[in-house]
VOGU-3710 file (C-alpha; in Angstrom, 3 decimals, decimal comma):
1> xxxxxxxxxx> 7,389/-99,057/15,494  6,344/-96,302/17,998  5,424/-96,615/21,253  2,212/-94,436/22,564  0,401/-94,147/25,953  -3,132/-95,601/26,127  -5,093/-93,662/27,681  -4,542/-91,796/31,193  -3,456/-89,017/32,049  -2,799/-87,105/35,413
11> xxxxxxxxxx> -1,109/-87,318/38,842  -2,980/-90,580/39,507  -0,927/-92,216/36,418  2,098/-90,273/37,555  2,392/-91,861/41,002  1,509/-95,303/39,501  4,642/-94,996/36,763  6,909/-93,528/39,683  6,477/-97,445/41,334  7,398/-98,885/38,262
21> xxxxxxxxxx> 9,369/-101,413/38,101  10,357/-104,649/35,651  10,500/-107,946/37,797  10,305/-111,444/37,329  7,061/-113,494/38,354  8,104/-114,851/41,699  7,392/-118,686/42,549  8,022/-122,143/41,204  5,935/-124,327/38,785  4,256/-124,608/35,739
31> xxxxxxxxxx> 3,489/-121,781/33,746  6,434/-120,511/32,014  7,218/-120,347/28,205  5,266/-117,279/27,057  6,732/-115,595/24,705  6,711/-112,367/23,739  5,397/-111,115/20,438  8,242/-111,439/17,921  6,842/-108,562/16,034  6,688/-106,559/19,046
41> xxxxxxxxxx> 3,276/-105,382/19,208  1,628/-105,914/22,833  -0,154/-103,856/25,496  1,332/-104,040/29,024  -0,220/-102,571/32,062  0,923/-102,749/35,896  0,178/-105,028/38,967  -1,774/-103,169/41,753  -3,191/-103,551/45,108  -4,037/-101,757/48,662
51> xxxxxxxxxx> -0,881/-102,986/50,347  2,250/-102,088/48,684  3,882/-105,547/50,299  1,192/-107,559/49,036  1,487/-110,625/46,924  -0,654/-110,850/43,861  -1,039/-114,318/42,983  -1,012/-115,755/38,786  -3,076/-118,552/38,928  -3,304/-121,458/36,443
61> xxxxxxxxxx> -7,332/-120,365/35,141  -9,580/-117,252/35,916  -10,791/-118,539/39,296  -9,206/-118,529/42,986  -10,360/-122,441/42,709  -7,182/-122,661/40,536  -3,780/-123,235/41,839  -1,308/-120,213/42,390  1,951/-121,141/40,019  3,356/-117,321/40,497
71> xxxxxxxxxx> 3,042/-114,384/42,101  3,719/-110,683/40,997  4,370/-107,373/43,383  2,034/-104,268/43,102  4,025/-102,214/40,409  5,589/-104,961/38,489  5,436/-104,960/34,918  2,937/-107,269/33,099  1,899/-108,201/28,924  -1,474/-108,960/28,241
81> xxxxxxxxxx> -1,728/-112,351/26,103  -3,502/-112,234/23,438  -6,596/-113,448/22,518  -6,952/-114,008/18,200  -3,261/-112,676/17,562  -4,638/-109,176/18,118  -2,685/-107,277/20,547  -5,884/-105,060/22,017  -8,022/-108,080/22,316  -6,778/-110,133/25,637
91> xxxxxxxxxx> -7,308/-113,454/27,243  -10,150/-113,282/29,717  -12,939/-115,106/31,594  -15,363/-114,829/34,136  -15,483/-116,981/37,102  -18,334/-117,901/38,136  -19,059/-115,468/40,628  -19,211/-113,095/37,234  -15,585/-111,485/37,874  -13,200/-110,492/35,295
101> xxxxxxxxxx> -9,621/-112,157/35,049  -6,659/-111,805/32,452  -4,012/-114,212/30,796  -1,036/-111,797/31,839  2,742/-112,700/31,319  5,916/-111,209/33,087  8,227/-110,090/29,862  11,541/-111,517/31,376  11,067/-114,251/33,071  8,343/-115,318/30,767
111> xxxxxxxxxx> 6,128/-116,818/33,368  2,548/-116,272/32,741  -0,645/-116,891/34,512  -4,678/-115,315/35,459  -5,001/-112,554/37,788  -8,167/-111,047/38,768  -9,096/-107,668/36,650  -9,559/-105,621/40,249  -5,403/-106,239/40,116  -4,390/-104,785/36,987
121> xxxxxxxxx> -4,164/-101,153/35,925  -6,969/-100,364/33,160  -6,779/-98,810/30,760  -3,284/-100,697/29,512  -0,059/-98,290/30,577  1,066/-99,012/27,675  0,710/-100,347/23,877  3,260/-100,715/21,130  2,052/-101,290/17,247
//
């Protein structure tokens, strides 16, 4: 196994891994029982917004119409789920105002959920094969 950096490079990526940190999804509800890949192959990327206090919300589908079951802080460590058992292709839909969300899961507490695309850090931080 080896781990590699996807992509990125720069003092952009170097003030977003200096926020880093690994945290639990926050909240109560439905949505837990992800499980990470036994095999350990996954790409994992970062929670971002404007505010640095802000609450990003996981939602139960890829719409705001959807109840929030957890929420994540900007920084906070996140999987991508996959879609087809293939670790670079990930769970996502458009709503139907055409924008982009992802199946994400929080590696600890297991909790998983949809956040918008505009929330995560693309291209992945990082991906282990």
């Amino acid at each position: 196994m080896k781990i590699k950096q996807c992509f990125g490079t720069g003092l952009g990526l170097a003030i977003v891994l200096s926020f880093a940190s690994v945290a639990e999804a926050r909240g109560q509800g439905a949505g837990t029982g992800y499980s990470p890949s036994k095999d350990g192959t996954y790409c994992s990327t970062k929670l971002l917004a404007q505010d640095v206090k802000a609450r990003i919300n996981l939602r139960e589908g890829p719409d705001t119409a959807y109840k929030a079951r957890h929420y994540g802080l900007p920084g906070d460590r996140v999987d991508f789920l996959r879609q087809n058992s293939d670790p670079k292709q990930w769970m996502s839909r458009k709503d139907k105002s055409g924008k982009v969300w992802y199946q994400v899961g929080f590696p600890r507490s297991r909790a998983y959920g949809w956040v918008r695309a505009d929330f995560v850090q693309l291209p992945p931080v990082e991906c282990r094969d």
